[in-house]
Biopython code that builds the backbone (N, CA, C, O; Angstrom):
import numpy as np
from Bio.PDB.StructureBuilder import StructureBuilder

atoms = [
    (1, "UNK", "N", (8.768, -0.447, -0.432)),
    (1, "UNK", "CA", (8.925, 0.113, -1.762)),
    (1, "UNK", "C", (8.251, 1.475, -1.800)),
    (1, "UNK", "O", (7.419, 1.798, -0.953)),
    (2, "UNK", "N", (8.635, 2.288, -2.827)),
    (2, "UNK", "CA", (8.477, 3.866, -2.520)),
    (2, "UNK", "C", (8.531, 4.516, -3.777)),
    (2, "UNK", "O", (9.666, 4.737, -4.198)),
    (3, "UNK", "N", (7.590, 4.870, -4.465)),
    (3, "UNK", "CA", (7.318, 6.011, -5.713)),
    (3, "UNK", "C", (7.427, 7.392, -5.443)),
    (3, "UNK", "O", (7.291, 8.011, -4.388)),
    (4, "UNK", "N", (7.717, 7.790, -6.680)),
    (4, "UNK", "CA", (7.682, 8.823, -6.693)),
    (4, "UNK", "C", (6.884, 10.228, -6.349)),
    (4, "UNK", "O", (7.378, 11.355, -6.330)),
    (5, "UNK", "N", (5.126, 9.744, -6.004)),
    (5, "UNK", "CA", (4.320, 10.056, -5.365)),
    (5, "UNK", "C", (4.614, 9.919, -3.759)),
    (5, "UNK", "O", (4.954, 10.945, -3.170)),
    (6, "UNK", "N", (4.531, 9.039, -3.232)),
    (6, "UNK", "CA", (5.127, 9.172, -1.999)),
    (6, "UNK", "C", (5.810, 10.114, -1.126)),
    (6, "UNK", "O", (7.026, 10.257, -1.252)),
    (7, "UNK", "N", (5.211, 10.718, -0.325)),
    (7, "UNK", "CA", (5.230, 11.451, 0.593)),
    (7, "UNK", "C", (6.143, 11.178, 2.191)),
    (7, "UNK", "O", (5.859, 10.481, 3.166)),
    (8, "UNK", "N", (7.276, 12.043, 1.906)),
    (8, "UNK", "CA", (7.696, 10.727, 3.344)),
    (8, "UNK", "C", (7.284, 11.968, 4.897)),
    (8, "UNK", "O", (7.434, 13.188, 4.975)),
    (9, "UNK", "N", (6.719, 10.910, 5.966)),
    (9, "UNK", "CA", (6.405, 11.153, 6.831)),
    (9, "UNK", "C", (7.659, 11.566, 7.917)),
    (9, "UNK", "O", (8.308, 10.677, 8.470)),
    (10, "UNK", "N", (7.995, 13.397, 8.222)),
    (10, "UNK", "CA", (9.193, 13.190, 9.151)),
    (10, "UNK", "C", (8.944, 14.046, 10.302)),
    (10, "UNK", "O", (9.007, 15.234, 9.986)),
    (11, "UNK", "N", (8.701, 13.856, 11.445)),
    (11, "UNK", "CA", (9.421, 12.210, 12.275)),
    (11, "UNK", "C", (8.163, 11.338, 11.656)),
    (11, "UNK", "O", (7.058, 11.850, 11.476)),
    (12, "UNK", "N", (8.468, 9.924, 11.343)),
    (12, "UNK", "CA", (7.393, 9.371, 11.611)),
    (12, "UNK", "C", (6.313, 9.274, 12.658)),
    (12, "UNK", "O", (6.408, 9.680, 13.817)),
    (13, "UNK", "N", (5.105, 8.588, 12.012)),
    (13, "UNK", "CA", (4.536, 8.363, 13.475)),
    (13, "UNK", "C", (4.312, 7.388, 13.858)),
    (13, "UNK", "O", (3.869, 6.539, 13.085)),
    (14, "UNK", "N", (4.516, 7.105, 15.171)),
    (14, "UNK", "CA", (4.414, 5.506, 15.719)),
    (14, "UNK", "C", (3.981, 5.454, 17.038)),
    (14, "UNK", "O", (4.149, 6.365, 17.849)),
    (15, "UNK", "N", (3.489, 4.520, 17.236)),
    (15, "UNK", "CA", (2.743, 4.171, 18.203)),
    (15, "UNK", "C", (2.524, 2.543, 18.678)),
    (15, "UNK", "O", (2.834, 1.706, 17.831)),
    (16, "UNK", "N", (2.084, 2.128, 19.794)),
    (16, "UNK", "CA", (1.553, 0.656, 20.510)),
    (16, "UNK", "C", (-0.076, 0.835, 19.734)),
    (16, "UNK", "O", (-0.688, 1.902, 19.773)),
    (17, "UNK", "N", (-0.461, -0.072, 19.235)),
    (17, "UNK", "CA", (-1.694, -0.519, 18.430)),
    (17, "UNK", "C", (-2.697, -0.645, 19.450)),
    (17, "UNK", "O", (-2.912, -1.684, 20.074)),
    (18, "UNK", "N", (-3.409, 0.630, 19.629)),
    (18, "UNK", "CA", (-4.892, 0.893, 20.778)),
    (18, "UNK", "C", (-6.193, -0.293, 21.032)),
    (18, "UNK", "O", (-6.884, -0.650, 21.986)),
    (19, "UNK", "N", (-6.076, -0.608, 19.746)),
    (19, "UNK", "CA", (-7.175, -1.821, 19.405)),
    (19, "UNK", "C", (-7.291, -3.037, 18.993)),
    (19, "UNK", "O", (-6.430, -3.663, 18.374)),
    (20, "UNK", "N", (-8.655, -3.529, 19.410)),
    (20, "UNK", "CA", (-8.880, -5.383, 19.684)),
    (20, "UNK", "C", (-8.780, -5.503, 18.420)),
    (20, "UNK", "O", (-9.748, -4.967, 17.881)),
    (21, "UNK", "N", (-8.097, -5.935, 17.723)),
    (21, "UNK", "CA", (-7.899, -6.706, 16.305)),
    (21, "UNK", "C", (-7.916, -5.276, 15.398)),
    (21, "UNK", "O", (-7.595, -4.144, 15.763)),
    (22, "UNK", "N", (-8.353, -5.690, 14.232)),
    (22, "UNK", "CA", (-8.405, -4.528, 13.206)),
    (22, "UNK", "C", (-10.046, -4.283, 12.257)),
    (22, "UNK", "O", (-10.732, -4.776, 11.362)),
    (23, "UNK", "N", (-10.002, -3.375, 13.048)),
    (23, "UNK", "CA", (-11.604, -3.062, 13.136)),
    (23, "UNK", "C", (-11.574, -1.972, 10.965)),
    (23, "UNK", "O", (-10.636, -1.369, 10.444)),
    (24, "UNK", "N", (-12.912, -2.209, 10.453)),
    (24, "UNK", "CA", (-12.812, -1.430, 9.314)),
    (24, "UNK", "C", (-11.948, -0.264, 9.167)),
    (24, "UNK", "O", (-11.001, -0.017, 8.420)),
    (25, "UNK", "N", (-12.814, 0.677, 10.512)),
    (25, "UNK", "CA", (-12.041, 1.959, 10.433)),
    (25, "UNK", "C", (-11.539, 2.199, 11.703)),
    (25, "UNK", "O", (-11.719, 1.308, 12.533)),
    (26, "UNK", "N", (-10.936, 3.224, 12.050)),
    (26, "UNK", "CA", (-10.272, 3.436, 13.381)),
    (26, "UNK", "C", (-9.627, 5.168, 12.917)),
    (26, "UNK", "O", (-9.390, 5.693, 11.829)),
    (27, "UNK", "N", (-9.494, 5.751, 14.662)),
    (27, "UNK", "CA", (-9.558, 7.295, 14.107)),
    (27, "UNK", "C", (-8.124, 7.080, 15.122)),
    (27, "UNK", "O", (-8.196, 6.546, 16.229)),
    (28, "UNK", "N", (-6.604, 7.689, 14.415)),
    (28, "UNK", "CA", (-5.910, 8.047, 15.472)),
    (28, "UNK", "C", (-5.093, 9.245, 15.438)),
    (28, "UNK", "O", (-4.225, 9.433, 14.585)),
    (29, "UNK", "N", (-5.428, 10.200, 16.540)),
    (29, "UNK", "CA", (-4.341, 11.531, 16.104)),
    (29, "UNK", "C", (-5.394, 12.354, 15.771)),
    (29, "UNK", "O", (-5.155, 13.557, 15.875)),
    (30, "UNK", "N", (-7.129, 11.852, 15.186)),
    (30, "UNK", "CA", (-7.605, 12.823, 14.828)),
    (30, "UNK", "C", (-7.970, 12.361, 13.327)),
    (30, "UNK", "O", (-9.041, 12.767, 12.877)),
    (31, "UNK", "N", (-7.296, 11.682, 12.660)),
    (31, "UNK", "CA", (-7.141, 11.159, 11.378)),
    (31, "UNK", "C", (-8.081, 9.695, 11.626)),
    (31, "UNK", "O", (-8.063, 9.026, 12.659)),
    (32, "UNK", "N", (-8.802, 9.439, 10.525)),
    (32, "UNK", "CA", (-9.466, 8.698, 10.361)),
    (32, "UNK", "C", (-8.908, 7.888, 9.333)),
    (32, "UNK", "O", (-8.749, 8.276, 8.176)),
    (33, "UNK", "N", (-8.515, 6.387, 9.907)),
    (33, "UNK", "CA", (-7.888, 5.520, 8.319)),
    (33, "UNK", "C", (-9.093, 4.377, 8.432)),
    (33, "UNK", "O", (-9.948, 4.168, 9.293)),
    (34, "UNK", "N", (-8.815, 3.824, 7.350)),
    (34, "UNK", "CA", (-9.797, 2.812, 6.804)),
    (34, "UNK", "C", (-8.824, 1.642, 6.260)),
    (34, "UNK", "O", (-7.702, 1.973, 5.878)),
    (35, "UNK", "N", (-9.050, 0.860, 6.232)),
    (35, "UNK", "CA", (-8.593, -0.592, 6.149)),
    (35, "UNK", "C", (-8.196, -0.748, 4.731)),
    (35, "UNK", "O", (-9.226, -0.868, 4.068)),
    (36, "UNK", "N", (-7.137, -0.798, 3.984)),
    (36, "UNK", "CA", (-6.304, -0.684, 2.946)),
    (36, "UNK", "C", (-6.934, -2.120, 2.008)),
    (36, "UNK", "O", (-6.942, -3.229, 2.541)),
    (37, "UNK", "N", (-7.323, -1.960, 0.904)),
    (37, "UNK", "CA", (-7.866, -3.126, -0.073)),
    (37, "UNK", "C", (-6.501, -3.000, -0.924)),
    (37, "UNK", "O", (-6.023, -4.124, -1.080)),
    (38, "UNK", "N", (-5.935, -2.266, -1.360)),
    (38, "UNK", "CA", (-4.883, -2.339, -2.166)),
    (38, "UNK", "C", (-3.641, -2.294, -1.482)),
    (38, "UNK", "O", (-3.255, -1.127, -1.421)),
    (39, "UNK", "N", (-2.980, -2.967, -1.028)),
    (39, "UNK", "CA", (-2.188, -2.919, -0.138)),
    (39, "UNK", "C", (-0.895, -3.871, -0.704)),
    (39, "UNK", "O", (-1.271, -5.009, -0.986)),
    (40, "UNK", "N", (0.276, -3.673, -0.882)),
    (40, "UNK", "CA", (1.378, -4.239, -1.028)),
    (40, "UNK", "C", (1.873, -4.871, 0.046)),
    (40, "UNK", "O", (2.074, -4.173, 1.040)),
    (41, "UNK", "N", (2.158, -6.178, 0.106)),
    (41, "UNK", "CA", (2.708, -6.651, 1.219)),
    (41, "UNK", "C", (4.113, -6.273, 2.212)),
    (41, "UNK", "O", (5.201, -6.608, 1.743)),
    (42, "UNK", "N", (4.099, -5.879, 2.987)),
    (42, "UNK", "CA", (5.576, -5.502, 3.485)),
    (42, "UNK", "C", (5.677, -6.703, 5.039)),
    (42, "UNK", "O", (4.819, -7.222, 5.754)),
    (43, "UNK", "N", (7.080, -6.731, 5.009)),
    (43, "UNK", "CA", (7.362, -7.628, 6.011)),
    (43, "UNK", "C", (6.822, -7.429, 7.496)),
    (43, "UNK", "O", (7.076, -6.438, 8.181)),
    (44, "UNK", "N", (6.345, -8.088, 7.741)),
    (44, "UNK", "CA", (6.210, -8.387, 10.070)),
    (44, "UNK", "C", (4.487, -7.576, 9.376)),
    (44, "UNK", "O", (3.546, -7.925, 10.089)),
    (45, "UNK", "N", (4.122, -6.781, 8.368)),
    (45, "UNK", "CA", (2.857, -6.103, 8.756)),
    (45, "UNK", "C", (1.447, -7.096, 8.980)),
    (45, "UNK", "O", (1.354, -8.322, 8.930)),
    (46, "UNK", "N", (0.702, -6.348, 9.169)),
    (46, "UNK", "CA", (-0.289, -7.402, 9.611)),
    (46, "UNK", "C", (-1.655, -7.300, 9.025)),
    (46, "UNK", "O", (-2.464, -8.177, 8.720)),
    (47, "UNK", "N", (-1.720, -5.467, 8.917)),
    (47, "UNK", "CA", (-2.642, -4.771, 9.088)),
    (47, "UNK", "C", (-2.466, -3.599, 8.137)),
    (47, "UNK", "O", (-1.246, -3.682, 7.997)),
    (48, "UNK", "N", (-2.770, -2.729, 7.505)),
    (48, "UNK", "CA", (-2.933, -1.465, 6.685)),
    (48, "UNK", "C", (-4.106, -0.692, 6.479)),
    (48, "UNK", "O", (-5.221, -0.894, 5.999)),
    (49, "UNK", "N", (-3.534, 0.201, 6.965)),
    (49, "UNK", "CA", (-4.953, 1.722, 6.631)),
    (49, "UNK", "C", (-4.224, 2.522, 6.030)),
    (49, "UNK", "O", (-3.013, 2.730, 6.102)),
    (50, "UNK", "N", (-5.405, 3.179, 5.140)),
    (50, "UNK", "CA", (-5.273, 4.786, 4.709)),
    (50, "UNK", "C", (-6.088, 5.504, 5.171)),
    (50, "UNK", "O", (-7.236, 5.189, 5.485)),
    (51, "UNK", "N", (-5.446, 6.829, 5.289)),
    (51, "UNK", "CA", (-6.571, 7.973, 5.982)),
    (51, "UNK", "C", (-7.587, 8.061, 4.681)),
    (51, "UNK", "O", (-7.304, 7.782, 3.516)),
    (52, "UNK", "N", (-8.913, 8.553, 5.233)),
    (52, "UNK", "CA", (-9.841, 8.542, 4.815)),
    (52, "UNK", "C", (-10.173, 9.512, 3.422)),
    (52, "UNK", "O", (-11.220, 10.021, 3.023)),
    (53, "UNK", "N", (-8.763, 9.514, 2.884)),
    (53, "UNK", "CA", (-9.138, 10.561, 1.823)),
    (53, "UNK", "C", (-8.389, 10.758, 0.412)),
    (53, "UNK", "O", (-7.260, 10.274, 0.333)),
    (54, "UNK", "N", (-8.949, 11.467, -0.778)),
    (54, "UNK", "CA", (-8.485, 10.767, -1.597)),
    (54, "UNK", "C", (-7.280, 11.364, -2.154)),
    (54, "UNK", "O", (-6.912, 11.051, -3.287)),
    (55, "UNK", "N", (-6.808, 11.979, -1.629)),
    (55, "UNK", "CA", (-5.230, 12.564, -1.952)),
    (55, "UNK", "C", (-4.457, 12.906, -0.276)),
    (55, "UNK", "O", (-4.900, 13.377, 0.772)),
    (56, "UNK", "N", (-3.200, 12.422, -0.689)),
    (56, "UNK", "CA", (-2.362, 12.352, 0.431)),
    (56, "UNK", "C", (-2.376, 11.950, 1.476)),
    (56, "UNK", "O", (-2.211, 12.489, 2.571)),
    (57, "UNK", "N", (-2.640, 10.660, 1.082)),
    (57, "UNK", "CA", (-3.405, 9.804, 2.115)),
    (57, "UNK", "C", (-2.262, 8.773, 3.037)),
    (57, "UNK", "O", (-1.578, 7.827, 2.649)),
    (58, "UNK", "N", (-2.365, 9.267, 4.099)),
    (58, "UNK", "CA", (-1.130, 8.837, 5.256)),
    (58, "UNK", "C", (-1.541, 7.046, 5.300)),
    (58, "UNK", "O", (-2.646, 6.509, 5.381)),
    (59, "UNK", "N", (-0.305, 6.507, 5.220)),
    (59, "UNK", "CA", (-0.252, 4.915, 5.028)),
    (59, "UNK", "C", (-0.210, 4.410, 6.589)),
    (59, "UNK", "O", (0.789, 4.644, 7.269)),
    (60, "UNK", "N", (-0.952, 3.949, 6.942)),
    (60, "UNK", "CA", (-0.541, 3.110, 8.305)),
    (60, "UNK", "C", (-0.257, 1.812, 8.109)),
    (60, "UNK", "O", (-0.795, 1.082, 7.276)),
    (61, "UNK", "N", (0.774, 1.457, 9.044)),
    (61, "UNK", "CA", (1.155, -0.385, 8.353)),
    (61, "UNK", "C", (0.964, -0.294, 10.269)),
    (61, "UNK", "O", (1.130, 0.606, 11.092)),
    (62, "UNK", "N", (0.525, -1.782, 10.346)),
    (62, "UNK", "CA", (-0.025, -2.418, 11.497)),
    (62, "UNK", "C", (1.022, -3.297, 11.818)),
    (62, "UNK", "O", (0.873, -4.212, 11.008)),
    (63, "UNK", "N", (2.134, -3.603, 12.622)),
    (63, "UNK", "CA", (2.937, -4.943, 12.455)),
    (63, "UNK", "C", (2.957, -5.617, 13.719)),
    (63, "UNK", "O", (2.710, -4.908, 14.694)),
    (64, "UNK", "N", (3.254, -7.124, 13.967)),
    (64, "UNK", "CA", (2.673, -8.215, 14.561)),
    (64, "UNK", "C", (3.002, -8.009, 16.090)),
    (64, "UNK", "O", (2.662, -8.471, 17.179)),
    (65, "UNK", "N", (3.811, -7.103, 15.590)),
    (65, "UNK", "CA", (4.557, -6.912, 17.610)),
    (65, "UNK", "C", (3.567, -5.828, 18.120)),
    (65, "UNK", "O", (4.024, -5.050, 18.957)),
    (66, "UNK", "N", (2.085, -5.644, 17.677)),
    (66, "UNK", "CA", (1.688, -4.928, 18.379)),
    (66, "UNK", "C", (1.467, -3.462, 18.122)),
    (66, "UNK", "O", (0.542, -2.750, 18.513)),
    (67, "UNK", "N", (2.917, -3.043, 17.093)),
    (67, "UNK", "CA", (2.777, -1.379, 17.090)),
    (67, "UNK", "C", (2.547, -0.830, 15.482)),
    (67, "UNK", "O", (2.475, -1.721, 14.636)),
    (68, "UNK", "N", (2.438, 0.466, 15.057)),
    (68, "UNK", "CA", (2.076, 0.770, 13.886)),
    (68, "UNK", "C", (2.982, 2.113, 14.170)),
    (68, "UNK", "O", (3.401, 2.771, 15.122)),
    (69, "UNK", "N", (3.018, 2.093, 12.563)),
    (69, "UNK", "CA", (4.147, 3.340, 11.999)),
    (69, "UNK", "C", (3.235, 3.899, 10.466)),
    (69, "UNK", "O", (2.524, 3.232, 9.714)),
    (70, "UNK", "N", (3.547, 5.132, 10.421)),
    (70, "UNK", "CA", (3.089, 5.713, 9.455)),
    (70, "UNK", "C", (4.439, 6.599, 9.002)),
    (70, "UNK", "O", (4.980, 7.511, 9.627)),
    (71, "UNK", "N", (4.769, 6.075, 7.821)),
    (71, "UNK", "CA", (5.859, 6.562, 7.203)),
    (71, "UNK", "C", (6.391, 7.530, 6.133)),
    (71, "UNK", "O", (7.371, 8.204, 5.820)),
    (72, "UNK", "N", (4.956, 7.133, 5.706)),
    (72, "UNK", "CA", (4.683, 8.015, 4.211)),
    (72, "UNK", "C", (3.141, 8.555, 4.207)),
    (72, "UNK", "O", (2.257, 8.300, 5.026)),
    (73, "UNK", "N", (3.070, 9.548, 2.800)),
    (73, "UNK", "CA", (2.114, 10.264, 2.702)),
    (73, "UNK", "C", (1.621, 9.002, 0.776)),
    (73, "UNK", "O", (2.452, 8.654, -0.064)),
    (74, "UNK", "N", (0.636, 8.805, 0.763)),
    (74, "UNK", "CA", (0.289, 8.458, -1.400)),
    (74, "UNK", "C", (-0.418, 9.298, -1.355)),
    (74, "UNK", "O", (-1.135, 9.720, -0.448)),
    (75, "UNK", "N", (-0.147, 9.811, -3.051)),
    (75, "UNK", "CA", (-0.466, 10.945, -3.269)),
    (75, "UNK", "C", (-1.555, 10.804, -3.699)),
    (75, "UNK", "O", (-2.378, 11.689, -3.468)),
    (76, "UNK", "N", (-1.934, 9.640, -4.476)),
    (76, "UNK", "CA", (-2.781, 9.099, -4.850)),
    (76, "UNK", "C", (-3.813, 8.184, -3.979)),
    (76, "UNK", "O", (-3.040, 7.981, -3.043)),
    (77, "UNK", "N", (-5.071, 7.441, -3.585)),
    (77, "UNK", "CA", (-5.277, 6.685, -2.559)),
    (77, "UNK", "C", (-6.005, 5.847, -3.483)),
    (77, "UNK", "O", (-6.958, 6.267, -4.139)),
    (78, "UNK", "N", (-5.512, 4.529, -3.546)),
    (78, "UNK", "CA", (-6.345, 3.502, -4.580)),
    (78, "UNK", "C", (-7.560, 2.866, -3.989)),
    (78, "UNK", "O", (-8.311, 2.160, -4.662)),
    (79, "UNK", "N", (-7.757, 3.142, -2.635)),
    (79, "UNK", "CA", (-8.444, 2.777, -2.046)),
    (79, "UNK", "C", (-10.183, 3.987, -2.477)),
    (79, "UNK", "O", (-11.381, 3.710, -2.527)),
    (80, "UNK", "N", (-9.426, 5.230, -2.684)),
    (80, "UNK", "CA", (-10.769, 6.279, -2.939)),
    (80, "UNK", "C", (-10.703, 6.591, -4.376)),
    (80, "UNK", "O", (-10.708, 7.664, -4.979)),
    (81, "UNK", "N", (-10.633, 5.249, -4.800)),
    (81, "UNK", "CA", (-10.565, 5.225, -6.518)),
    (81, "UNK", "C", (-9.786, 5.390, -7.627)),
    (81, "UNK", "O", (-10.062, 5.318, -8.824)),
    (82, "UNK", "N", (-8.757, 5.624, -7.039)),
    (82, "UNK", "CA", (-7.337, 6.019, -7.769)),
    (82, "UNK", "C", (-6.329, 5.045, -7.655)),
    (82, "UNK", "O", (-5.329, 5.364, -7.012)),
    (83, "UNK", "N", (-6.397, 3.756, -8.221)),
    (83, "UNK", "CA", (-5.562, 2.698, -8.011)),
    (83, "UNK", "C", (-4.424, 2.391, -9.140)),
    (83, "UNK", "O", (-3.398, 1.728, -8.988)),
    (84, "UNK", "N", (-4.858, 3.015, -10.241)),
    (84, "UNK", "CA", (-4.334, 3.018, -11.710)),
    (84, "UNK", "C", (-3.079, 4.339, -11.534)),
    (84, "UNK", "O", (-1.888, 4.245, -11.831)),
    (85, "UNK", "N", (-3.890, 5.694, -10.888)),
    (85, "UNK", "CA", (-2.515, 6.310, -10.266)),
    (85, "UNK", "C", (-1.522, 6.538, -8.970)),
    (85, "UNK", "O", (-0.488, 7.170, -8.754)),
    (86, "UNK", "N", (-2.486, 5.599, -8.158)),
    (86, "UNK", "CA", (-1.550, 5.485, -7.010)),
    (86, "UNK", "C", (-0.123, 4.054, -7.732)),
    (86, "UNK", "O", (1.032, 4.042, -7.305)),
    (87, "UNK", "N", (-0.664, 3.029, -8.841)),
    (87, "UNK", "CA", (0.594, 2.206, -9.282)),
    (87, "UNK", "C", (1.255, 3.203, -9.920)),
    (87, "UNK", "O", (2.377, 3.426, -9.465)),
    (88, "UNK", "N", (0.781, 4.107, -11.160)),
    (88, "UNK", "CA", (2.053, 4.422, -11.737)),
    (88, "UNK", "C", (2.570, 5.594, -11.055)),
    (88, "UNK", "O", (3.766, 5.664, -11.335)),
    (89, "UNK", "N", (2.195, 6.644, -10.214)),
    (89, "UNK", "CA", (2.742, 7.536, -9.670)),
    (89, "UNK", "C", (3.428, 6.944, -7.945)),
    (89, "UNK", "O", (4.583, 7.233, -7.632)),
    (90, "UNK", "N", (2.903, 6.473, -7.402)),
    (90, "UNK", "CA", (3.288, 6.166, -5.540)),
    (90, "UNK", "C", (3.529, 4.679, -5.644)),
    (90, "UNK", "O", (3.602, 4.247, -4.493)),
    (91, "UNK", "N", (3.678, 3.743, -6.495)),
    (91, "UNK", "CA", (4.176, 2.217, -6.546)),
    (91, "UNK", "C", (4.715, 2.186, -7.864)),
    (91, "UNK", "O", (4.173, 1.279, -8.495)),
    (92, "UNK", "N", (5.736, 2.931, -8.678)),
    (92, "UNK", "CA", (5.946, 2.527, -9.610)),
    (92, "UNK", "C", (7.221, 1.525, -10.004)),
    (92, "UNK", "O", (7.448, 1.285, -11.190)),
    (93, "UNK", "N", (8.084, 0.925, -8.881)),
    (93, "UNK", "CA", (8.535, 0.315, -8.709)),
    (93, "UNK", "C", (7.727, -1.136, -8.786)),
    (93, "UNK", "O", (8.195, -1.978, -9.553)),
    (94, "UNK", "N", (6.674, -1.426, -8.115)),
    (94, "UNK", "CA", (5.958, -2.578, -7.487)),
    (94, "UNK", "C", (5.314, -3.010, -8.963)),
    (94, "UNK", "O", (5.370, -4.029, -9.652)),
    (95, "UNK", "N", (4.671, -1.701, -9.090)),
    (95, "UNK", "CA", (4.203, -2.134, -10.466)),
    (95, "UNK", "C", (5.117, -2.850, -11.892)),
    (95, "UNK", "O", (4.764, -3.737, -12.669)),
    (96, "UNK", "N", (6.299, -2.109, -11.836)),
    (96, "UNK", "CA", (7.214, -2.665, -13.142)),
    (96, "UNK", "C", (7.324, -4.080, -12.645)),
    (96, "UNK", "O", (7.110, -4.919, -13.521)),
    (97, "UNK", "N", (7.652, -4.620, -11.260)),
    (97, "UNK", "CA", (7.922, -5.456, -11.257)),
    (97, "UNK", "C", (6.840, -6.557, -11.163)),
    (97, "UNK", "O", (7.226, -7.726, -11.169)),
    (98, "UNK", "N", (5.719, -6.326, -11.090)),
    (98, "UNK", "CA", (4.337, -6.988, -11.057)),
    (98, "UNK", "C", (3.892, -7.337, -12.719)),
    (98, "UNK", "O", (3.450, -8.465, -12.938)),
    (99, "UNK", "N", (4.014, -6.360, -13.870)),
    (99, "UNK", "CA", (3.940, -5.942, -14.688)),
    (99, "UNK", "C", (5.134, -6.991, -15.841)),
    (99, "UNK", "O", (4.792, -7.580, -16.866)),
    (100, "UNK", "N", (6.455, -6.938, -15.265)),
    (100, "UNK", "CA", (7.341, -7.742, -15.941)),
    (100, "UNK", "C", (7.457, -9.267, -15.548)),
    (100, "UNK", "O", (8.215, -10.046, -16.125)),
    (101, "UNK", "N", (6.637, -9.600, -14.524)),
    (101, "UNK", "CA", (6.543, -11.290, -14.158)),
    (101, "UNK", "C", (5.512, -11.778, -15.290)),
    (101, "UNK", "O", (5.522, -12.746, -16.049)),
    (102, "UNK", "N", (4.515, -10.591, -15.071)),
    (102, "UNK", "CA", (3.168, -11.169, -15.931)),
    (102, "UNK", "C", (3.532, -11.488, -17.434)),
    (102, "UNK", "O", (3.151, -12.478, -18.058)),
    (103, "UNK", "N", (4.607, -10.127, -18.060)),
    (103, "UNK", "CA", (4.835, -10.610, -19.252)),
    (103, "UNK", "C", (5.684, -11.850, -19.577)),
    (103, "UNK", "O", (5.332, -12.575, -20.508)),
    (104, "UNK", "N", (6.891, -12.157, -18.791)),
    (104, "UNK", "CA", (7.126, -13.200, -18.632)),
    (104, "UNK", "C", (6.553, -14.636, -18.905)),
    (104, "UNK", "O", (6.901, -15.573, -19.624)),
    (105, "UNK", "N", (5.162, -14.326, -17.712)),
    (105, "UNK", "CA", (4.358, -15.589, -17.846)),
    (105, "UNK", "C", (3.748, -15.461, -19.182)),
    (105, "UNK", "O", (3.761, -16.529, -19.795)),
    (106, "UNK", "N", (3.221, -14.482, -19.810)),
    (106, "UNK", "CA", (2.844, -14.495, -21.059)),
    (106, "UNK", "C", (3.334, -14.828, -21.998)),
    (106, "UNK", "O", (2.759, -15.342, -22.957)),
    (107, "UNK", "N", (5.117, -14.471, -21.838)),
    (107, "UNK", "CA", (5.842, -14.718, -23.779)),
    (107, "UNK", "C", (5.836, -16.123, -23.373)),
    (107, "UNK", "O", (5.432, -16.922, -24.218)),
    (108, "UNK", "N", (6.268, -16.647, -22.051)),
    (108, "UNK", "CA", (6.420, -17.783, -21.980)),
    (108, "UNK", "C", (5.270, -18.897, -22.065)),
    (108, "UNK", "O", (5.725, -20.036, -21.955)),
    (109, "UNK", "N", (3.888, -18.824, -22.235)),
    (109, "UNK", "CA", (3.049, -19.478, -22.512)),
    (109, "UNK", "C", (2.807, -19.264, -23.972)),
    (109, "UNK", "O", (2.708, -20.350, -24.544)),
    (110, "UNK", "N", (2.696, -18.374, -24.668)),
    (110, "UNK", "CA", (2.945, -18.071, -25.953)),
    (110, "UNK", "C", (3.586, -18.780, -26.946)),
    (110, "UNK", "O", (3.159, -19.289, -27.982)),
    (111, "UNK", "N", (4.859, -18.720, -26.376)),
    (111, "UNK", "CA", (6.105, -19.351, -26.666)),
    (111, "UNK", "C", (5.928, -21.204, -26.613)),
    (111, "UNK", "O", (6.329, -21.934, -27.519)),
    (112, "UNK", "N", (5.271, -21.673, -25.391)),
    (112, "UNK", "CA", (5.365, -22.822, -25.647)),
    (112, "UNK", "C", (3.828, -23.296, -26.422)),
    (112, "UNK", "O", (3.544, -24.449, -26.747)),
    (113, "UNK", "N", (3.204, -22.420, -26.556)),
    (113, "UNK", "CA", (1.883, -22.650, -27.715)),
    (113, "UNK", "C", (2.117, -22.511, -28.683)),
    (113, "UNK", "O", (1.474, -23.192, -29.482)),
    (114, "UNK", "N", (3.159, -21.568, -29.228)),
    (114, "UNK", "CA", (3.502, -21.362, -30.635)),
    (114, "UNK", "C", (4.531, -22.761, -30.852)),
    (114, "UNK", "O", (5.082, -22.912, -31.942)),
    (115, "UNK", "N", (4.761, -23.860, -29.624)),
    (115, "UNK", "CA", (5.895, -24.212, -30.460)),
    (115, "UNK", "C", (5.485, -25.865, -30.323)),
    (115, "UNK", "O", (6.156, -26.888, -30.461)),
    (116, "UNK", "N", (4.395, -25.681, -30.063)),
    (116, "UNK", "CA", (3.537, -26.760, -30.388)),
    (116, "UNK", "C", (3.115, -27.359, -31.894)),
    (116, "UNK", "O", (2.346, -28.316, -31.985)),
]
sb = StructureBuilder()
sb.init_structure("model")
sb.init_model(0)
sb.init_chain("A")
sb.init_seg("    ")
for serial, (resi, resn, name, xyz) in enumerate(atoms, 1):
    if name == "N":
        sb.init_residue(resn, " ", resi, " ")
    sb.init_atom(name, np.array(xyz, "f"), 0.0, 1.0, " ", f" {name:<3s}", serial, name[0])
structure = sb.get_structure()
């Protein structure tokens, strides 16, 4: 999934995964990423970093076969405190749809309390 913040990475970058498991931080290319707390799940990944900084911060996804791709740039990094605009600017897709389950669950508990 991909906002409008989002930065796309061209050529990507990719690579065979250098290291024993997934250590906090790790430097590759020169770039320093750090281990992603806000992280959206994407398929086969395993693993997620952002570079170490708080705007335009290159996404690394880690996936199970071993290799990692960096695809995009967030413009925002929720990880260096900006999590409120990395959803509505670089996930604003993820968010509507995170956003419209919850209300869901809400009218619908509502709904069966009011009809009690």
């Amino acid at each position: 999934m991909t906002g409008l913040g989002v930065i796309p990475v061209r050529p990507e970058i990719a690579g065979t995964w250098p290291f024993q498991g997934f250590p906090p931080s790790v430097s590759l290319g020169g770039t320093t990423f750090v281990q992603a707390t806000w992280a959206w799940p994407y398929s086969g990944v395993v693993a997620q970093y952002r570079a170490n900084v708080p705007f335009n911060a290159a996404h690394l996804l880690v996936y199970a076969n071993g290799t990692y791709v960096v695809r995009h740039l967030d413009e925002y990094n929720p990880d260096q405190g900006y999590p409120l605009e990395h959803a509505v600017k670089d996930a604003p897709f993820a968010t509507q749809f995170v956003v419209s389950v919850i209300g869901l669950a809400v009218g619908y508990a509502l709904g069966a309390w009011a009809a009690e």
